[in-house]
N, C-alpha and C positions, 0 to 999 in steps of 0.2 A: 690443565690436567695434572695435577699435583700429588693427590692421594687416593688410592683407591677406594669404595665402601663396602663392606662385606656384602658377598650376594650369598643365595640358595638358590635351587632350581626350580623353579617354577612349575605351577600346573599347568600344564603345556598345552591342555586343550582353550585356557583361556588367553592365554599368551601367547599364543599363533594367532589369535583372534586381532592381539594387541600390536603384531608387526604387520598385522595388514592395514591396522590402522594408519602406520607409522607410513609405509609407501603411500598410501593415500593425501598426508598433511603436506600442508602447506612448505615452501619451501626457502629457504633464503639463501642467497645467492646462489640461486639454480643457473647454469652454465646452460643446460640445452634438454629438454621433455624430451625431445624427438632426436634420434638421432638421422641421417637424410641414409637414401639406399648405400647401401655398401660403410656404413660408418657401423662402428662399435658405440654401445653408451654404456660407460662405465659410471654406475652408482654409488656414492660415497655416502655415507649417515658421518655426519660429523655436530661439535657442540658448542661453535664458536662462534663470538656476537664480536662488534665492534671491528677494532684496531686487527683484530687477531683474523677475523672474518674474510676484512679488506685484503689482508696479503695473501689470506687463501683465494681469494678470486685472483691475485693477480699471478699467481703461482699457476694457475688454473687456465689463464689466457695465454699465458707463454709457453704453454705445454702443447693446450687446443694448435696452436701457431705451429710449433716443431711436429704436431701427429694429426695432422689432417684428417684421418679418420677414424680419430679418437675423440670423444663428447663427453666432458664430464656432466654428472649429474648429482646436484651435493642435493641431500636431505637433512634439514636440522632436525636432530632427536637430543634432546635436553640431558647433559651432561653431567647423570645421577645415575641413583642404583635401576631407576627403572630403565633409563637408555641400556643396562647391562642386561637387564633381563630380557629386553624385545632384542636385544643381539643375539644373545645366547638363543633364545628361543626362533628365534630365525635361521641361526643353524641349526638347530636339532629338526626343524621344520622343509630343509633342502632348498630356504630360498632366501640365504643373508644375502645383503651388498656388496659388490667385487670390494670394495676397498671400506674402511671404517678407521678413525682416528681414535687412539686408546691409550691409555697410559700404561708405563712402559712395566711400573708397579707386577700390574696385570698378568706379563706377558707370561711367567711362569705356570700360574695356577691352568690359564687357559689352553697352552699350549701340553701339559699333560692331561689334559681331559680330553686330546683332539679338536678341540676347535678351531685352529688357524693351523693355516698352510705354511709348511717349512717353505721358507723362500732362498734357502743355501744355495742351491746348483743356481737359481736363478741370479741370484748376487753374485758369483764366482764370475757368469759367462758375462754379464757388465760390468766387471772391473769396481765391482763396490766392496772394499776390502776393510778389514778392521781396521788397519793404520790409519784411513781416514777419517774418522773419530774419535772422539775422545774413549777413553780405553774404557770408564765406567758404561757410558751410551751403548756399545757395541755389547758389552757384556750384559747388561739389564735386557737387552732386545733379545738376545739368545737364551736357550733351555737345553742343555746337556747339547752343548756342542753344536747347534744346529740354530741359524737364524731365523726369529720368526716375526720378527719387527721392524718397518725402519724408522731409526730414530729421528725424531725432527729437532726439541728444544731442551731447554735444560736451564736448570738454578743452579745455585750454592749457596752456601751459608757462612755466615762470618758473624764476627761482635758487631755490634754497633755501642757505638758511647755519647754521648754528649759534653761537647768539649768545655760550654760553657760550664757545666758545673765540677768538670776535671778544676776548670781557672779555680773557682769556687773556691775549692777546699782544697788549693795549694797542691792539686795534684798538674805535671806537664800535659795539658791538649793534644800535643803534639809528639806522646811515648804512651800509648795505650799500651794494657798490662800483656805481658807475652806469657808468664808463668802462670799456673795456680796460685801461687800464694801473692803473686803478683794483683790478682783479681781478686781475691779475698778482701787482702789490704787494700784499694780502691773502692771495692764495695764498703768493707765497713766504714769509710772516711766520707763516702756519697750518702749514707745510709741516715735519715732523720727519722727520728720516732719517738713518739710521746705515749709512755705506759704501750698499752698492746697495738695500738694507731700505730702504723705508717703516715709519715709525712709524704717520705720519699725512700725510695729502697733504693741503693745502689745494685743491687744485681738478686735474680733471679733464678738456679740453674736449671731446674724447667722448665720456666716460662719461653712463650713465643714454640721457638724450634729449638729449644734446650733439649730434647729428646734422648733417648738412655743411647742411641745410634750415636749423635753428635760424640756424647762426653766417651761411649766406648770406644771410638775410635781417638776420639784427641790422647784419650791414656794408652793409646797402643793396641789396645785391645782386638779379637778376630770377633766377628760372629757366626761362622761357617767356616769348616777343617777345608782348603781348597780340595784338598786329597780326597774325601773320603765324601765332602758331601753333607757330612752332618753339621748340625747346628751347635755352636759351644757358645752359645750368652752367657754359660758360665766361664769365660775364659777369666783369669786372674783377673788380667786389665781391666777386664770390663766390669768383673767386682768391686778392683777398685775406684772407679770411678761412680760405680753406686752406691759404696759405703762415702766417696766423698758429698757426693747429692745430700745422702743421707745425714751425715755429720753439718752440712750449710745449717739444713732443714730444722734441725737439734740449735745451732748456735743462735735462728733469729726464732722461734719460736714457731713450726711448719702447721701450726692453727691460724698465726697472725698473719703468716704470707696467704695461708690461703682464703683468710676474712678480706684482705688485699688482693688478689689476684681474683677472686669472685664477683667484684667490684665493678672490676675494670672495662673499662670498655674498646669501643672498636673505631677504626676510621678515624676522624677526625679528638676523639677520644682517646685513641690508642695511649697506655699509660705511657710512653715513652715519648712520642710525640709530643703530650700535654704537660712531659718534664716530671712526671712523678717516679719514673724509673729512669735511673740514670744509665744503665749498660743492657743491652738483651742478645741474644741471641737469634738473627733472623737473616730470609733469605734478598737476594736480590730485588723479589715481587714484595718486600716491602718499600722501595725507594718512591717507585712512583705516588704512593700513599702519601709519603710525605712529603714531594711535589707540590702534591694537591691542597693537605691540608696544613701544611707549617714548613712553606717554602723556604722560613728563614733560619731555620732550625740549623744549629752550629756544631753537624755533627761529622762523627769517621767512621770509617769501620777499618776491624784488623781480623788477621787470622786468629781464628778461636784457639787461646790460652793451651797450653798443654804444659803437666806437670815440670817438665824440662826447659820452655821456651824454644826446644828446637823441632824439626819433623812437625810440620803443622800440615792441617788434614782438612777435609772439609766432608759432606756426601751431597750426592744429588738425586734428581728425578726427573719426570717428565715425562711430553709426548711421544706417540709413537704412530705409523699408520700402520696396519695390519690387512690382509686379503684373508677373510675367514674361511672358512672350512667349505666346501659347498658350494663358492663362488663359479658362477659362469661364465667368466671373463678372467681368465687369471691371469694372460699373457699382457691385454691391456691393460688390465690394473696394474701389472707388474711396468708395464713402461711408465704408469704416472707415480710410482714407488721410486723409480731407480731418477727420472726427474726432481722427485720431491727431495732426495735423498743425497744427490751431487749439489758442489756449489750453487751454481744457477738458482736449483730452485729454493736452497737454505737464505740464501739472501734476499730474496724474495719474500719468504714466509717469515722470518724473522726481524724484519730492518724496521727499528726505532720500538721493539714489540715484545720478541723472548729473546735469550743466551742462544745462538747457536749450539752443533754440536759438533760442527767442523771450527776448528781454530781459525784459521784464515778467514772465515766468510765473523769473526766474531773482530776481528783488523778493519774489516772495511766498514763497519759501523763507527769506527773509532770511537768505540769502548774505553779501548787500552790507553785515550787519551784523557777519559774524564777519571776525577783522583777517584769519585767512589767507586764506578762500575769496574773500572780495570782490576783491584782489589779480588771481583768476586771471577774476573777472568784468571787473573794468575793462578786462583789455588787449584781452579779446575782439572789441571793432568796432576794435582794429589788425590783428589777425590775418589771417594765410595761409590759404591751402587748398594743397596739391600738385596739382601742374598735372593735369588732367584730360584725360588721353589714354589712347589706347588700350593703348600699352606703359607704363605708371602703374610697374607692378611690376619690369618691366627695368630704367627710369629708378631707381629707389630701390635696386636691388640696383648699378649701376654707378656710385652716388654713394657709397655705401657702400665697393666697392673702389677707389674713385679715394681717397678720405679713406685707407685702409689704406693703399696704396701709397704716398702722399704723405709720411705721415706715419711709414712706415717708411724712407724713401729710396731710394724705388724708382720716380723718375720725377718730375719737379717737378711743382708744384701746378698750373699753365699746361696742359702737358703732360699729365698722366693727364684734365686737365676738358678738352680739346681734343678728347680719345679720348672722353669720355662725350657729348659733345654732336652729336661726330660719329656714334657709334652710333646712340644715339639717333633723330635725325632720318631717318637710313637706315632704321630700321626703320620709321617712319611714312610714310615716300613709299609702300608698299602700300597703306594709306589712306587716298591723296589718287587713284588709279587710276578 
């Protein structure tokens, strides 16, 4: 549960239809149909197959164990815009699932519409406090003050490089660039190209998860006044970090990277993997990829570059579980929340699978002992969140085309973040009304 997809609301006469379907389907790893007399059955819609699936059943059995007359009840609903809409429409309908798994993305937009249950008093009188979380986690789960989330998992982002072809061209394996011009100078010394062809590009600063978030914050940059609430993508920083995008873009020619990156493929293809990019930008849930497909692959990762080499940053994401609006069980679901949510059940749901979001339960994986994963552990308490508002999903689609436009020549860097911060903010004055 990584990124949100833009939703609308639905025609709610057909889409009521559609969450009846959904209690109806089939179910995977359903814990219990029935709950016996006197037990509670608490329904969860969740979207998770495999690895991920497994530690929710066992998260699931160790809860059943400590609440004997609590039943969980998981419904798979495919983890897309439609699973958003038969939620949404299920609350507006007075008959969501006590609990539902959702990214944390989310939690703004939903929770000023009313959707989800503030779960504050209830996390106070369980001893589920901010401290014990990573500070982004806690704040991405909350909306003006008030928690409406619990966090479960989380990434970060870092470089990654390839060391063999640092050897290559007589750059150190073993001193990835800390600066900007640091990684300028690496890129162009990695960088092969014949006429407008790419052979091999050494760096990218879009690509992957190169994101205008990433480079606004590695330059300093805010994207929200903490004080006041509003949006500033125009902060300096983060200008200048779009005008330097912008200036890469100008120096390799931003037709020929993107005749290159149009190209590119995925998985076992991935241009980085297959060694035609030699540096990118990505998160954790790339590592397994390259597990899989080029085990022998002789690579690092470092903290992503910043103008100074010093204050390095990172941002994150992730899941969250939620008790929507309208639930009928809110005291039970809040015990498999305040479960999911303490040690116990994060090492459970997480072990060999996602980043935790408690520190300690990410120790006893011993993460912090392998050279890549520990990497994407340490940066975590510098890490981001995306500002948490209600238009979350507009905000990320208009930094997106401010970055394109920018970086095509179409509107300087100043100029298109002027237009995003201005929208922006217009669209939140309805919820300040």
């Amino acid at each position: 549960m990584r990124r949100s997809k833009k939703f609308a609301f639905p025609i709610l006469v057909y889409f009521l239809a559609m969450s009846l379907l959904v209690t109806a389907c089939s179910t995977k790893g359903d814990s219990s149909d029935q709950a016996g007399e006197g037990n509670t059955t608490v329904t969860m819609w969740h979207g998770l197959t495999s690895i991920d699936l497994d530690n929710l059943n066992k998260v699931v059995k160790a809860f059943e164990e400590k609440n004997s007359t609590i039943k969980m009840k998981l419904v798979y609903t495919e983890s897309s815009e439609g699973s958003d809409q038969k939620l949404l429409t299920a609350v507006a309908g007075g008959n969501p699932p006590d609990v539902a798994l959702f990214d944390r993305f989310k939690v703004g937009t939903w929770a000023a519409q009313g959707s989800l249950t503030d779960l504050s008093s209830m996390a106070a009188e369980s001893g589920i406090l901010k401290e014990m979380y990573y500070p982004f986690a806690w704040e991405e789960s909350s909306y003006q003050g008030k928690l409406y989330a619990m966090p479960m998992d989380t990434d970060s982002r870092l470089l990654f490089y390839n060391k063999d072809h640092f050897t290559e061209v007589g750059l150190d394996p073993n001193k990835p660039p800390q600066t900007i011009a640091e990684l300028e100078a690496a890129a162009e010394k990695l960088t092969i190209k014949e006429g407008k062809r790419f052979k091999r590009i050494g760096f990218i600063p879009w690509y992957s998860q190169g994101w205008l978030y990433t480079w606004g914050w590695a330059f300093g940059g805010e994207f929200q006044d903490a004080a006041t609430g509003k949006i500033t993508a125009n902060d300096p920083k983060v200008v200048e970090a779009l005008q330097w995008m912008t200036d890469f873009g100008k120096k390799y020619n931003v037709e020929d990277i993107a005749g290159f990156t149009s190209a590119a493929g995925t998985e076992e293809m991935d241009p980085f993997i297959s060694g035609q990019v030699s540096m990118k930008i990505s998160g954790n849930f790339t590592v397994k990829g390259i597990e899989k497909f080029k085990p022998d692959l002789n690579y690092g990762v470092a903290p992503i570059p910043t103008p100074t080499g010093t204050n390095f940053t990172t941002w994150s994401g992730g899941g969250s579980a939620i008790i929507p609006k309208g639930a009928k069980n809110v005291a039970a679901a809040w015990k498999f929340l305040e479960f999911l949510g303490k040690e116990e059940g994060q090492t459970l749901l997480n072990a060999d699978s996602q980043i935790s979001v408690i520190d300690s339960v990410n120790d006893k994986y011993g993460y912090k002992d392998d050279p890549i994963m520990k990497e994407f552990i340490n940066i975590l308490p510098n890490s981001h969140n995306r500002p948490v508002i209600p238009e979350g999903q507009l905000l990320w689609n208009e930094l997106a085309s401010a970055t394109e436009k920018a970086t095509r020549g179409n509107g300087t860097p100043k100029e298109n973040l002027d237009r995003v911060t201005e929208t922006i903010n217009k669209a939140l004055e309805k919820y300040d009304k």
